[in-house]
C-alpha positions in Angstrom: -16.1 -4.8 -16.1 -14.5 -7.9 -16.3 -10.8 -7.1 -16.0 -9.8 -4.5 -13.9 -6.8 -2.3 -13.5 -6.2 -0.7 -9.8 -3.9 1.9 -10.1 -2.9 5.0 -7.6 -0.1 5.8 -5.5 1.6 4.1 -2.9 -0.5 3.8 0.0 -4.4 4.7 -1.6 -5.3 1.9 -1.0 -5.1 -0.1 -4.5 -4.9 -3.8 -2.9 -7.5 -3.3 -0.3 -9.8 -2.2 -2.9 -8.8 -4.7 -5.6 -9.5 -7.2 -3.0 -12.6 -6.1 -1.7 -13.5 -5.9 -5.5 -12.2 -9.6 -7.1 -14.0 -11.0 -3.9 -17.2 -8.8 -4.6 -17.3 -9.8 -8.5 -15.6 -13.3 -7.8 -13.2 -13.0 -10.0 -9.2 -13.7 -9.0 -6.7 -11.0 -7.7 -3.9 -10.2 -8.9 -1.4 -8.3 -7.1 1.2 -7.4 -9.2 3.8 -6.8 -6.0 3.9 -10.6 -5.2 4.8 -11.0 -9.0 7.5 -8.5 -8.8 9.1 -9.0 -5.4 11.5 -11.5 -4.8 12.9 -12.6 -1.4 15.4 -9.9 0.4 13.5 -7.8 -1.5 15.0 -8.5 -5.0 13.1 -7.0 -8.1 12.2 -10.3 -10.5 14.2 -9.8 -13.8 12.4 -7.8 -16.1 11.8 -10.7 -18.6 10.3 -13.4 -15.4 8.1 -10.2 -13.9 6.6 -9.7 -17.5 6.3 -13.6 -18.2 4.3 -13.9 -14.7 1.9 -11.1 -15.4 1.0 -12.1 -19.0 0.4 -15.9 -17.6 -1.6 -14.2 -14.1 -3.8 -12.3 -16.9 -4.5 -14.7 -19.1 -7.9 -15.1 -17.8 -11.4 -13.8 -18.5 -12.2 -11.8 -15.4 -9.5 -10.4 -12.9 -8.8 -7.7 -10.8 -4.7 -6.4 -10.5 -3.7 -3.5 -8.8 0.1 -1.7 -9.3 1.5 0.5 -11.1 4.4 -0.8 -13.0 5.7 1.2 -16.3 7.4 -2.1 -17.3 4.2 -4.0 -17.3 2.1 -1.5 -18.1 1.3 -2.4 -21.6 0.5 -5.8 -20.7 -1.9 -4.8 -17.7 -3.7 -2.2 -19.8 -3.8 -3.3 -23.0 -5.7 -6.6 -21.8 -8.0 -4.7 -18.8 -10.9 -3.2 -19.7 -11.3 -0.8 -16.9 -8.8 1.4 -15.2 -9.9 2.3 -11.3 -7.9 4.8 -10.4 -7.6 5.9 -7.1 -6.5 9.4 -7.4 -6.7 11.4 -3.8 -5.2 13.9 -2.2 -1.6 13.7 -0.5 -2.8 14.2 2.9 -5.0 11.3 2.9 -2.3 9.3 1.2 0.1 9.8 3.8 -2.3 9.5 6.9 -3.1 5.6 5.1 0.7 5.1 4.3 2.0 6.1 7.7 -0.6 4.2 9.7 -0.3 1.1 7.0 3.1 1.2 7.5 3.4 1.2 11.3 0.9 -1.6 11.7 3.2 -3.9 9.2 5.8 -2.9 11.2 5.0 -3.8 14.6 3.4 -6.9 13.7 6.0 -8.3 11.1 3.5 -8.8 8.9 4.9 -10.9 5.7 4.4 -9.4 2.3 5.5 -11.2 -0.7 8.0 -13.9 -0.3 9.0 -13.4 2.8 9.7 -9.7 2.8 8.8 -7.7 5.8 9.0 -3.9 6.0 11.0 -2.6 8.9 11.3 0.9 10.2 15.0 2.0 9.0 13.8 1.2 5.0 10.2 2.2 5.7 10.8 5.8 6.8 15.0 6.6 7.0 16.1 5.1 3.7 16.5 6.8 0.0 14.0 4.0 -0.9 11.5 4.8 1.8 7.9 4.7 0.6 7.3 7.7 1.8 9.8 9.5 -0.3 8.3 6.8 -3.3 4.7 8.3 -2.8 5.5 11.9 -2.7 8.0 11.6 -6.0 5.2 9.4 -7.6 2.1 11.1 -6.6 2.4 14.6 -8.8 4.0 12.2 -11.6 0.8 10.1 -12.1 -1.9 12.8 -11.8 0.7 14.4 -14.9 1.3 11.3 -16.7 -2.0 9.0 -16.6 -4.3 11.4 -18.4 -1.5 11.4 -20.8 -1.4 8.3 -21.3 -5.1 7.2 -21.4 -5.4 9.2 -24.4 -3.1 7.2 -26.5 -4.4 5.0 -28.8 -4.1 1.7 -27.5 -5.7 2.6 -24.4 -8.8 4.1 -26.2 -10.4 1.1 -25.2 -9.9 1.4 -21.3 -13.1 2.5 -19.2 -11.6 5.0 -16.6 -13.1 5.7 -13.2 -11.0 8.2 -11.3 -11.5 8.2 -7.7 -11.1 11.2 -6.0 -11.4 10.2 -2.3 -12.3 7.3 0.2 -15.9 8.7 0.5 -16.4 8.6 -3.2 -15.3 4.9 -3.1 -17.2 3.9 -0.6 -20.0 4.9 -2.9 -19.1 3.6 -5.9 -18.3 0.1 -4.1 -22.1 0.3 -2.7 -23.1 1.1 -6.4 -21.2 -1.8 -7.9 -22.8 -3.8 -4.8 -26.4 -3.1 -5.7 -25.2 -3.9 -9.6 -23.7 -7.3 -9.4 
């Protein structure tokens, strides 16, 4: 495992983990929100998001987490590993909602100076609430799928079923490395 792929749905978790994990290993993190988010809460241009991620990857070792279709060949074709953190919607929504809350109330800066802010976070059409329960039934359909195409023959997958399974795989990987 030298470069990991995070992936899961909004709110599982995938940059605390992908953190924990580049720190554990000592290997960089890559967090492919910062890449993609501009200030105001602009999406880069397709061709500058792609440019950053091929030149944030260019390394050995690295951990990324996201789950972006329109970086996706990049991000897989070069990881070796895919974590994915695929639990249930409950336990998605109980992180999501507390996650959310607590960037909330302290203002907490994301990526380029973007905040969350209640109104977006739980009343808009983009809420990431409404993101994580369209996204959620979409990725447990579509990343089997797509782990049996060719190109991704390669990958290593370990699918993640809940926190507690985590924990024990991180205390695995601990007692490996």
């Amino acid at each position: 495992m030298k470069r990991i792929a995070v992936v899961g749905t909004t709110g599982s978790g995938k940059t605390t983990l992908a953190r924990e994990l580049a720190q554990r290993l000592g290997y960089p993190h890559v967090e492919l929100d910062a890449l993609h988010w501009e200030p105001n809460w602009a999406e880069a241009p397709r061709d500058i998001f792609r440019a950053r991620v091929e030149a944030a990857l260019r390394g050995e070792c690295w951990v990324t987490d996201g789950n972006y279709g329109k970086v996706r060949d990049i991000v897989w074709a070069r990881a070796d590993t895919i974590l994915w953190m695929d639990y249930a919607l409950p336990v998605i929504l109980w992180r999501l909602w507390w996650r959310t809350l607590k960037r909330v109330a302290t203002r907490e800066e994301l990526w380029n100076g973007n905040h969350e802010n209640a109104r977006s976070a739980f009343f808009s059409r983009d809420s990431l609430f409404l993101w994580m329960l369209t996204s959620h039934p979409r990725h447990r359909r579509d990343y089997p799928a797509l782990l049996q195409k060719p190109e991704y023959a390669h990958l290593q997958l370990i699918r993640l079923r809940s926190p507690q399974q985590t924990r024990g795989w991180m205390e695995h990987c601990a007692r490996r490395f």
